[in-house]
C-alpha positions as CSV (number, residue, x, y, z in Angstrom):
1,X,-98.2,224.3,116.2
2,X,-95.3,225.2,114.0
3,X,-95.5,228.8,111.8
4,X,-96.1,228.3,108.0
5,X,-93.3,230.2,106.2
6,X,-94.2,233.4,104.1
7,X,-95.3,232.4,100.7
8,X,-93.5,233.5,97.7
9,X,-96.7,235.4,95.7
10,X,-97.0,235.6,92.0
11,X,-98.6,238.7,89.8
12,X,-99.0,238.5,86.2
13,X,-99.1,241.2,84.4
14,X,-100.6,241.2,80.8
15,X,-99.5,244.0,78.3
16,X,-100.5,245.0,75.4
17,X,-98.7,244.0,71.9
18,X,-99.8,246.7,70.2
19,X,-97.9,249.8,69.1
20,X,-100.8,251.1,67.1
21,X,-104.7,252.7,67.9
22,X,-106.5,253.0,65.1
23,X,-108.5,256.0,65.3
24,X,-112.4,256.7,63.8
25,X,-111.3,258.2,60.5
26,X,-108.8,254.4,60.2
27,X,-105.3,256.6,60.6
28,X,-103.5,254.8,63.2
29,X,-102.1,256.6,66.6
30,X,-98.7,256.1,68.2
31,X,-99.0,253.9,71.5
32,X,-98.5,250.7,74.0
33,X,-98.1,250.6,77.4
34,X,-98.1,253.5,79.8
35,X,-94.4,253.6,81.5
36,X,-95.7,254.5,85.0
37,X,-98.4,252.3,85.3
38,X,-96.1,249.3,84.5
39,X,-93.1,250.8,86.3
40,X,-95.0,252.2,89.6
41,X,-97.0,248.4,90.4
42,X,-93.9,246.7,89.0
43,X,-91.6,248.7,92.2
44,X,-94.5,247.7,94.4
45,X,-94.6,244.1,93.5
46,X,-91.2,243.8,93.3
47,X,-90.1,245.3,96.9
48,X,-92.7,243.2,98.4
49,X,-90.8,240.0,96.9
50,X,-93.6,238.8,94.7
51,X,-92.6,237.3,91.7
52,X,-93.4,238.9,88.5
53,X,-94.3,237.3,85.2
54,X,-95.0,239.6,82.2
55,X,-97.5,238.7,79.3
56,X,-98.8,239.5,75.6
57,X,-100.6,238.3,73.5
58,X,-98.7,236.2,71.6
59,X,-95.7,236.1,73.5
60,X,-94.1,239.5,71.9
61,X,-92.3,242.3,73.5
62,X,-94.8,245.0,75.4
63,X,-94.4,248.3,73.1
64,X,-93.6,251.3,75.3
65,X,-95.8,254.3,74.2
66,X,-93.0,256.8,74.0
67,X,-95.3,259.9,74.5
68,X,-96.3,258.4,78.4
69,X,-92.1,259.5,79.1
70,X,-92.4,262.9,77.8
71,X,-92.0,265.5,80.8
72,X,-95.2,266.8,80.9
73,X,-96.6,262.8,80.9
74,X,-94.3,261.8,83.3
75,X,-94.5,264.0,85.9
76,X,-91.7,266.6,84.9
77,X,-87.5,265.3,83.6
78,X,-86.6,263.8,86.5
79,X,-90.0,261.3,86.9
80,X,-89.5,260.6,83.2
81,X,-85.6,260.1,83.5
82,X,-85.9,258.0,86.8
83,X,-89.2,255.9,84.6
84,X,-87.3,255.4,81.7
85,X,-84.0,253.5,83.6
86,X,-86.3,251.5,85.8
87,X,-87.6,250.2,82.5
88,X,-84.4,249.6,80.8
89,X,-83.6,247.9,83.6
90,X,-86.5,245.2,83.8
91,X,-85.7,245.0,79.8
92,X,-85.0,241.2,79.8
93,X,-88.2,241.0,81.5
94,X,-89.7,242.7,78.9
95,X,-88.6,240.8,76.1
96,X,-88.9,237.7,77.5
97,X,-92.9,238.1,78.0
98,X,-94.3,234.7,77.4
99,X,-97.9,234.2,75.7
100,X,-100.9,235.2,77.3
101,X,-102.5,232.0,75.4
102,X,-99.4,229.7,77.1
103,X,-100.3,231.3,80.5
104,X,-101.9,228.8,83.4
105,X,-103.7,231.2,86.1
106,X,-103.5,228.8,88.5
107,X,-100.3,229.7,90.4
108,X,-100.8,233.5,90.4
109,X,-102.3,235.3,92.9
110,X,-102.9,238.6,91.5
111,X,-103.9,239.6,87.5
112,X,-102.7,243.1,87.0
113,X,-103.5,244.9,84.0
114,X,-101.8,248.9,82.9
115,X,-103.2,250.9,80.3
116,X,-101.9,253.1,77.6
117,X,-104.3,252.9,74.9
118,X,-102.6,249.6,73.3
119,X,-105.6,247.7,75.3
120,X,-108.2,249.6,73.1
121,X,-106.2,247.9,70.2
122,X,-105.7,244.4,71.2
123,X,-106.2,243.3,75.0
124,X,-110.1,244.2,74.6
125,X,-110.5,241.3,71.6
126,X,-108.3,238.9,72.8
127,X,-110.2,236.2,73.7
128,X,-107.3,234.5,75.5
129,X,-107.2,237.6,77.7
130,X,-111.1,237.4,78.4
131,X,-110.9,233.8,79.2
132,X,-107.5,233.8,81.9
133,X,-109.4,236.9,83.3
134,X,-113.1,235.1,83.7
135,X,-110.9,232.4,85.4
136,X,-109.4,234.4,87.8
137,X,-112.8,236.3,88.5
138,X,-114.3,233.5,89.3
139,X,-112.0,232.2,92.2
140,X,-112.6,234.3,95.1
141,X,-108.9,233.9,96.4
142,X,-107.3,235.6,93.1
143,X,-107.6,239.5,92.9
144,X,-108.1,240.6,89.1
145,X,-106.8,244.4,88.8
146,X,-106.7,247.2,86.1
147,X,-105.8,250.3,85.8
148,X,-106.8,253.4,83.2
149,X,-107.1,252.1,80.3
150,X,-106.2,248.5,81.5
151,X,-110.2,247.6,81.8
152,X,-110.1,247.1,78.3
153,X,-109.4,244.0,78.7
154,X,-112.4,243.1,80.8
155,X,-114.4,243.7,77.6
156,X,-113.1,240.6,75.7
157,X,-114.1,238.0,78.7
158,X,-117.1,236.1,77.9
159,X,-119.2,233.2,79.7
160,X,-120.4,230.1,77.4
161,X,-123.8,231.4,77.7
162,X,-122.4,234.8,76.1
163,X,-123.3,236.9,79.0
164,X,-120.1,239.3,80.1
165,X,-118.4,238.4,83.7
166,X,-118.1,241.8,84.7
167,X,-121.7,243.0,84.4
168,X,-123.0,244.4,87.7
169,X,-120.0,244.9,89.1
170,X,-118.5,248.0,90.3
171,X,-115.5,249.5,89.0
172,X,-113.3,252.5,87.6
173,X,-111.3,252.8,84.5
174,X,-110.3,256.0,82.3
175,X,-113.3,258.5,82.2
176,X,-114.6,260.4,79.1
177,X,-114.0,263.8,80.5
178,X,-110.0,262.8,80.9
179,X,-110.0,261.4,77.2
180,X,-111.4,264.9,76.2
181,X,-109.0,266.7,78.1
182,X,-105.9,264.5,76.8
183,X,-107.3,266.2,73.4
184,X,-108.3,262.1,72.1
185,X,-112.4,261.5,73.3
186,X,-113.5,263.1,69.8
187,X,-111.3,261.1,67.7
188,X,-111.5,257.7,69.5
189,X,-113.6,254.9,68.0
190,X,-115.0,253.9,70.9
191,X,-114.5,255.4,75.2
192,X,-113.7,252.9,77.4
193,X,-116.4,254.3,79.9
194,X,-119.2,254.3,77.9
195,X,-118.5,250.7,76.8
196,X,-117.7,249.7,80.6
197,X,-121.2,251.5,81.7
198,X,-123.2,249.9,78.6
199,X,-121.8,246.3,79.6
200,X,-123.7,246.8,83.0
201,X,-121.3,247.7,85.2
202,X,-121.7,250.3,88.0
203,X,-118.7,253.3,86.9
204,X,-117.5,255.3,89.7
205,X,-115.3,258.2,89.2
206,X,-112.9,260.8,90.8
207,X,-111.6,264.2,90.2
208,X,-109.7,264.0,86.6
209,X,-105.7,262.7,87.1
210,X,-106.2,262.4,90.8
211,X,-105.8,258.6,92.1
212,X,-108.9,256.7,92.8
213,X,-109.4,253.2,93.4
214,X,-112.8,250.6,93.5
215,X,-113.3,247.8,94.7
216,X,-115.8,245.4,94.5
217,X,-115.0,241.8,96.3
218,X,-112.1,240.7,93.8
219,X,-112.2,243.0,91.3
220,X,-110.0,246.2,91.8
221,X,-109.8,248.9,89.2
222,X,-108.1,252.6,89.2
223,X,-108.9,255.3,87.2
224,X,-105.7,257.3,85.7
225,X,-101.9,257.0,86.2
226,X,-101.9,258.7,89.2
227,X,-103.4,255.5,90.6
228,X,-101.4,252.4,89.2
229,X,-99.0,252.7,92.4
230,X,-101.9,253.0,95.0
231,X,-103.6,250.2,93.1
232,X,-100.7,247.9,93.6
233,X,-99.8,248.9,97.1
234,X,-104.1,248.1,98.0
235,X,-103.1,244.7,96.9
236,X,-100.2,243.9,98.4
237,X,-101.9,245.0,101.6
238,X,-104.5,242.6,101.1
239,X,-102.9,239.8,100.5
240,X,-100.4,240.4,103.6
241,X,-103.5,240.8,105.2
242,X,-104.2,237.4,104.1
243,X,-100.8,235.9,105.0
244,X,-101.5,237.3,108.8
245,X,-104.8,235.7,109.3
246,X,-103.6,232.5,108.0
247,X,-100.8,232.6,110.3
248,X,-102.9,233.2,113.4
249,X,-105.4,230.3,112.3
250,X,-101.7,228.2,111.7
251,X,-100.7,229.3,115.3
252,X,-104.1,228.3,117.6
């Protein structure tokens, strides 16, 4: 029997739009997407010759949160120099994100979501976000993946019946005691983990800033920045994993 050819895998990844948090008191605070966990999956992806669509809601350009490049963010000058031209040079990419309300799951294989507090804002009310994601949940052979503050978005996914998709699962997102210690847990409105735990799911959690991953069938999360890389190398790995056993089956 003749050997199927590799496939050509697809990713989304759905960004925020917003460059704005409103805190509890109503002032707003500075943000958008976290360079690292876009730039680290985006490498991943990339070398392993997926192709890569970007999305927001409504189709505008992602919002960098400028503070996630300052050295002591970054990972010291050089992390936040070597960030910043990776993303300057995925720009077009960038600015040509298309709709999250345009986007058909149906030819993606992954759903990858980075943080930055920008979900908090938008992602997590976006009913178009909730819906692509419930879709892509509910077909064992996609993997739906978030990372820090990316869960947020799992918040705005509901069923017809109103119950929440991601109730009793298990998963990991940004933890209280890391939003305290980035000096922001006692002027948020809300913390992502305490909504996450009161939806029903089962939070796990790490050492603060240290990468950890869950996952729980096809739902993978990982907790801080430290763990958007590892999260996007887990999947590749799975879905090469994948590839292989169809192959053998192809080749009996």
């Amino acid at each position: 029997m003749s050997t199927p050819e590799t496939p050509t895998h697809q990713v989304l990844i759905l960004l925020t739009g917003a460059d704005e948090w409103t805190l509890v008191d109503g002032t707003k605070h500075p943000t958008g997407f976290w360079a690292d966990e876009l730039v680290a999956p985006h490498r991943v992806f990339a070398k392993a010759g997926w192709r890569i669509t970007l999305a927001t809601p409504g189709g505008v350009t992602p919002p960098l949160d400028e503070g996630s490049l300052e050295p002591g963010a970054a990972g010291g000058d050089a992390a936040a120099a070597d960030q910043r031209a990776y993303l300057d040079g995925i720009q077009d990419e960038l600015e040509a994100a298309v709709a999250i309300e345009d986007v058909d799951p149906r030819p993606f294989d992954v759903v990858f979501v980075p943080g930055g507090h920008g979900p908090m804002e938008d992602l997590a009310v976006h009913a178009p976000t909730g819906r692509l994601l419930t879709q892509m949940l509910d077909d064992d052979m996609k993997l739906v993946a978030a990372v820090c503050h990316g869960p947020a978005a799992l918040l705005a996914a509901q069923r017809a019946d109103g119950s929440w998709p991601f109730a009793g699962r298990t998963l990991t997102a940004f933890t209280n005691e890391e939003e305290h210690q980035a000096g922001l847990g006692e002027i948020a409105t809300w913390l992502l983990e305490d909504r996450l735990r009161d939806g029903g799911t089962q939070f796990e959690y790490g050492e603060p800033w240290g990468s950890f991953l869950v996952e729980d069938r096809n739902l993978h999360t990982g907790q801080n920045p430290a763990s958007a890389g590892p999260l996007a190398e887990r999947l590749v790995e799975i879905v090469a994993a994948r590839d292989e056993a169809l192959k053998m089956l192809a080749e009996e």
